[in-house]
N, C-alpha and C positions, 0 to 999 in steps of 0.2 A: 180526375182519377186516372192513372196512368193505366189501371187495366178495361178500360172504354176506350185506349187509343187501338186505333185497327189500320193505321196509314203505314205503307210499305213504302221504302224508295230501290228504286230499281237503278242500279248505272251499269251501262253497256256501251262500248261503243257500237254495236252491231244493232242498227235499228229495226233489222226481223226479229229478234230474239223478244223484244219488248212486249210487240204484240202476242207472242207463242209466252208469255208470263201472265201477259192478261186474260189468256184461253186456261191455261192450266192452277191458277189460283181464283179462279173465278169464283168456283163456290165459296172460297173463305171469307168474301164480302168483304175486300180490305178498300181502303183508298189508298190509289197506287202512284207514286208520283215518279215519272220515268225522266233521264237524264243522260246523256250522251256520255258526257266526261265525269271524273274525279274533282274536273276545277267545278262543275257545272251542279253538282250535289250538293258539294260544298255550300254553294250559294242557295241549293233549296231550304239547306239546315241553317244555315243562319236567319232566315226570312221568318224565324218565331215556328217554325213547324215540329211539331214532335214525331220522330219516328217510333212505331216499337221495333221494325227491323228494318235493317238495313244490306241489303245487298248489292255485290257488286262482282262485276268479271276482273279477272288480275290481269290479264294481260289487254291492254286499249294501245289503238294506233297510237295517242300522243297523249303528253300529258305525265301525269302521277300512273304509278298501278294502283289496280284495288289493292294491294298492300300497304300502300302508303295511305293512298283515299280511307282506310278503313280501320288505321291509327288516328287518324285527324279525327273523322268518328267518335270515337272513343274519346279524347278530349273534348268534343264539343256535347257529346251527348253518352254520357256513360251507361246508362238504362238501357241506350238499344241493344238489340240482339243484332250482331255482326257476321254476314254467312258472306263467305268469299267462295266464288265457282269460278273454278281454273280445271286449263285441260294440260299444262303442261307442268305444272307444277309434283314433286314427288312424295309421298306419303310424309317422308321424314320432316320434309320443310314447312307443311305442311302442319304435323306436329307441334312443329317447334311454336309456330305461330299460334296454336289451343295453348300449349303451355302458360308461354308471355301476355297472354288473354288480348291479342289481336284481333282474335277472331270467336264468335261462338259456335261456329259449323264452318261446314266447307260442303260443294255438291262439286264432283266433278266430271268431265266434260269424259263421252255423251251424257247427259243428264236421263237420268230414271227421275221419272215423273210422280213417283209414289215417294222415291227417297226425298227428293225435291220440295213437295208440299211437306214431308214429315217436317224437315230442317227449318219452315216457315213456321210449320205450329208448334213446335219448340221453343221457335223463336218469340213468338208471340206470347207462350205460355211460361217465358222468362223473365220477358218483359211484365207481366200484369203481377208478376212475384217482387219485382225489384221494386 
């Protein structure tokens, strides 16, 4: 039953961030599965894993953006809930990307900690609807 899946993936290339996601989502009891790259997710979701959400940073040193990482998503796994957290991206483009259904949320950078978890149990609570 898809509203019993509680597994998060996290991509960042910024490996402090990872653990400040496992402090600040801690109480929602998810299982968290943390990933460096776009290409490196990818290989978590293909491995038989079900996410109900999926997040990711848009801008990585190398590799795909979470923009792109977070379309392939979407093809591979349509049910998740898609939250991209960008700090240079601008409202409008932003936008655009809710429109085209890229994305289900968006947090952006600094991140507020309260908006942040909301966008996860949204997400979560999209998921267990789909």
């Amino acid at each position: 039953m898809s509203s019993l899946i509680r597994r998060l993936l996290f991509v960042d290339d910024e490996k402090e961030l990872h653990d400040l996601v496992d402090v600040v989502l801690e109480d929602l009891k998810l299982l968290i599965t943390h990933c460096l790259s776009g290409e490196k997710g990818l290989e978590a979701m293909k491995q038989d894993q079900e996410f109900a959400v999926v997040i990711s940073n848009y801008h990585m040193g190398h590799g795909m953006t979470g923009g792109d990482f977070l379309k392939s998503v979407k093809q591979l796994s349509p049910k998740s809930s898609r939250i991209l957290v960008t700090g240079g991206m601008s409202e409008g483009d932003l936008g655009e990307m809710l429109k085209k259904g890229d994305i289900d949320g968006y947090a952006i950078k600094p991140i507020f900690v309260d908006n942040f978890i909301g966008q996860v149990e949204k997400g979560l609570a999209a998921y267990a609807l789909a």
